[in-house]
C-alpha positions as a LaTeX table, in Angstrom:
\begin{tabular}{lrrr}
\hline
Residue & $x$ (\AA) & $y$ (\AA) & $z$ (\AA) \\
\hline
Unk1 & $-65.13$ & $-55.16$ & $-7.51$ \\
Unk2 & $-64.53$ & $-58.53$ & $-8.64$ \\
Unk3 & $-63.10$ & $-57.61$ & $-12.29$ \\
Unk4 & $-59.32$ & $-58.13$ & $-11.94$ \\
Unk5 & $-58.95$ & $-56.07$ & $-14.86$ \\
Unk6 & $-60.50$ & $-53.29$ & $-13.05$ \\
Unk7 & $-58.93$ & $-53.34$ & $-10.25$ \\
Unk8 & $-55.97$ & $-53.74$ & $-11.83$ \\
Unk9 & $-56.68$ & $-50.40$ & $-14.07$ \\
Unk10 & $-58.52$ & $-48.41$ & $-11.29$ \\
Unk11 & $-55.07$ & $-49.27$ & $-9.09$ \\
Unk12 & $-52.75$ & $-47.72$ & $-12.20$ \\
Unk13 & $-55.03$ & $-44.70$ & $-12.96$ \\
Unk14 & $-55.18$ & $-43.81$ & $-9.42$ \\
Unk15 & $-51.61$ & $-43.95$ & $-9.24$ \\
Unk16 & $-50.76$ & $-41.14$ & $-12.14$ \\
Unk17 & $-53.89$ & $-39.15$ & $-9.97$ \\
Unk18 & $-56.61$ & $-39.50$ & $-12.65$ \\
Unk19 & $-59.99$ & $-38.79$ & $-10.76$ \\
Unk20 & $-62.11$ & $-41.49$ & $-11.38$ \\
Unk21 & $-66.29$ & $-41.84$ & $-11.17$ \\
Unk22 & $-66.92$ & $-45.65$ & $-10.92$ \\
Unk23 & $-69.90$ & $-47.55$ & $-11.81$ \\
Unk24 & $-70.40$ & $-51.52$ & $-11.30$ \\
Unk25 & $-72.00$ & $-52.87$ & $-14.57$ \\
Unk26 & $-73.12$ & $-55.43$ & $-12.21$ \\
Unk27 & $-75.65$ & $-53.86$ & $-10.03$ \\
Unk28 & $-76.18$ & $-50.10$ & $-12.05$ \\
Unk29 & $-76.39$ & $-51.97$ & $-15.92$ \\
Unk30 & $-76.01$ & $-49.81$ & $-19.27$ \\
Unk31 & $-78.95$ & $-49.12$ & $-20.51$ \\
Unk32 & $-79.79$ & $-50.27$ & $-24.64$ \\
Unk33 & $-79.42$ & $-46.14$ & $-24.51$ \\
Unk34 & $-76.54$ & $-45.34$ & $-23.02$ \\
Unk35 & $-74.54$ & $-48.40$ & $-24.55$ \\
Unk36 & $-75.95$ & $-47.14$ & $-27.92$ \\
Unk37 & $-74.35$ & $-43.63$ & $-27.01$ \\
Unk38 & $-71.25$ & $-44.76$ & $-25.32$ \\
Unk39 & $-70.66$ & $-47.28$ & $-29.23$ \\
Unk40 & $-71.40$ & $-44.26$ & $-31.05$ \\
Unk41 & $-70.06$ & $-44.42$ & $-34.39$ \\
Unk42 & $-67.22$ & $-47.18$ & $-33.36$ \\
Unk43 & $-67.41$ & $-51.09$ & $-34.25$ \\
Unk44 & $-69.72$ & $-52.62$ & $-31.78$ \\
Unk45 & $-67.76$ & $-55.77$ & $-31.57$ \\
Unk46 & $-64.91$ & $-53.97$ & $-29.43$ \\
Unk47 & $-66.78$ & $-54.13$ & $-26.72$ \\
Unk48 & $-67.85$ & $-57.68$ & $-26.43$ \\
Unk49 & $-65.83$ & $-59.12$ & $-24.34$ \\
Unk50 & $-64.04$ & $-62.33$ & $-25.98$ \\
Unk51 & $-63.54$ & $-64.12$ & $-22.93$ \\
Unk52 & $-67.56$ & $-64.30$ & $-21.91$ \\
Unk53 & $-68.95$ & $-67.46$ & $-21.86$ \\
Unk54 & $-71.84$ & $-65.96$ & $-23.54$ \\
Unk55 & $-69.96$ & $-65.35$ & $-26.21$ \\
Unk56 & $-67.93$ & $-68.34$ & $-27.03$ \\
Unk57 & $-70.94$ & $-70.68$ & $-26.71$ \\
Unk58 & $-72.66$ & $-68.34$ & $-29.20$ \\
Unk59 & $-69.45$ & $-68.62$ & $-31.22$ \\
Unk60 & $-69.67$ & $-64.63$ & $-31.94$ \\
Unk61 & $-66.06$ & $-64.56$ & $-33.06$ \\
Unk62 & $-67.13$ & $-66.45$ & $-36.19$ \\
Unk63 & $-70.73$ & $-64.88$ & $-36.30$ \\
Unk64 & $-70.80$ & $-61.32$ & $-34.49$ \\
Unk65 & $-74.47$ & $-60.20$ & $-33.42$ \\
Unk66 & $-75.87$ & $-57.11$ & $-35.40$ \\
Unk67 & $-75.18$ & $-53.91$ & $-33.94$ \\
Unk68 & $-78.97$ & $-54.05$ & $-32.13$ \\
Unk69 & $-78.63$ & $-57.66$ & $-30.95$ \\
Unk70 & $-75.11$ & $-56.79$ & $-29.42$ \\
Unk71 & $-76.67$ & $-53.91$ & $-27.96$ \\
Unk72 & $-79.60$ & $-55.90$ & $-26.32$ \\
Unk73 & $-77.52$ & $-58.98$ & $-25.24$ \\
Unk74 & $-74.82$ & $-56.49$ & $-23.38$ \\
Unk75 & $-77.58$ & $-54.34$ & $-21.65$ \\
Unk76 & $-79.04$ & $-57.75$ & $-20.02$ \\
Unk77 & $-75.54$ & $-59.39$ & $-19.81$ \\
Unk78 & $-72.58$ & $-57.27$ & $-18.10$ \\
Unk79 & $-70.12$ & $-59.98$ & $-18.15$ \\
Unk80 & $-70.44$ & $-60.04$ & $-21.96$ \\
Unk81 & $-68.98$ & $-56.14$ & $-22.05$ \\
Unk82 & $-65.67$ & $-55.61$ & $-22.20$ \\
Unk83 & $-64.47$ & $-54.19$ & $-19.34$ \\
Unk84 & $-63.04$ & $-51.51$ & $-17.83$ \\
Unk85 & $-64.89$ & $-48.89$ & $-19.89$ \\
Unk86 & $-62.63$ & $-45.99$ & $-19.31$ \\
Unk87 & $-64.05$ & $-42.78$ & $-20.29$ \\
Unk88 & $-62.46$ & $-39.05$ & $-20.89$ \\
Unk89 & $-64.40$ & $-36.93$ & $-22.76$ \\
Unk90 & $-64.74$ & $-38.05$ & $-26.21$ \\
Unk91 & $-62.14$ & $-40.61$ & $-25.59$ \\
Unk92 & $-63.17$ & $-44.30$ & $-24.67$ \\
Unk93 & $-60.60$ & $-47.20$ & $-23.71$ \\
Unk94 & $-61.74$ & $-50.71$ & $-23.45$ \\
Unk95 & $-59.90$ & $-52.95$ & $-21.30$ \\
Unk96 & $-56.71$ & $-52.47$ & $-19.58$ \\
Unk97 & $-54.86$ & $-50.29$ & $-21.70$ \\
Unk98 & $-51.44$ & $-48.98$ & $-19.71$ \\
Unk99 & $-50.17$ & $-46.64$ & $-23.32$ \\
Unk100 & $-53.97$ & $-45.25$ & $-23.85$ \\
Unk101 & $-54.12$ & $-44.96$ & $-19.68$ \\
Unk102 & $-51.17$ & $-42.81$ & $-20.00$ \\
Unk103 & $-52.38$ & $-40.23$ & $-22.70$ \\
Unk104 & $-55.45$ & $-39.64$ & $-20.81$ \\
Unk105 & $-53.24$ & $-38.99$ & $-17.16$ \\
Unk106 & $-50.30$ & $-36.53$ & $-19.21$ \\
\hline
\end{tabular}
């Protein structure tokens, strides 16, 4: 509720009629699990999010956390995910993304 970015992307899905199932990262966290299911095979360092504070004091840009210590950190720090996590089927969009928002709603 207070992710602008959410909002934002909740407010255009809802628009082209996507049904949406919402979950706030702040009070109902990922799990190490489920964010280790939900990276799957993709580059963990999508979804840190590049704007936490957590991650520009740790200077991750310049030295990313391993796969497991991104894992860990995001499971016991939202913030640091990058967020919305939109998710349709196989397909997974991080952030607001209005051309990948529209191939899911066609």
């Amino acid at each position: 509720p207070t992710c602008t970015t959410c909002r934002k992307s909740k407010a255009y899905l809802e628009k082209r009629g996507a049904n949406l199932e919402l979950r706030n990262l702040d009070t109902e966290r990922l799990s190490e699990s489920e964010l280790d299911k939900l990276i799957g095979k993709r580059d963990h360092r999508e979804f840190l999010n590049t704007r936490n504070e957590l991650y520009r004091s740790r200077k991750m840009k310049d030295n990313p956390p391993s796969r497991a210590e991104a894992i860990q950190l995001m499971a016991t720090n939202p913030n640091l995910i990058r967020r919305p996590v939109t998710i349709s089927g196989a397909q997974i969009i991080l952030g607001y993304d209005e051309p990948g928002f529209k191939k899911l709603t066609a």
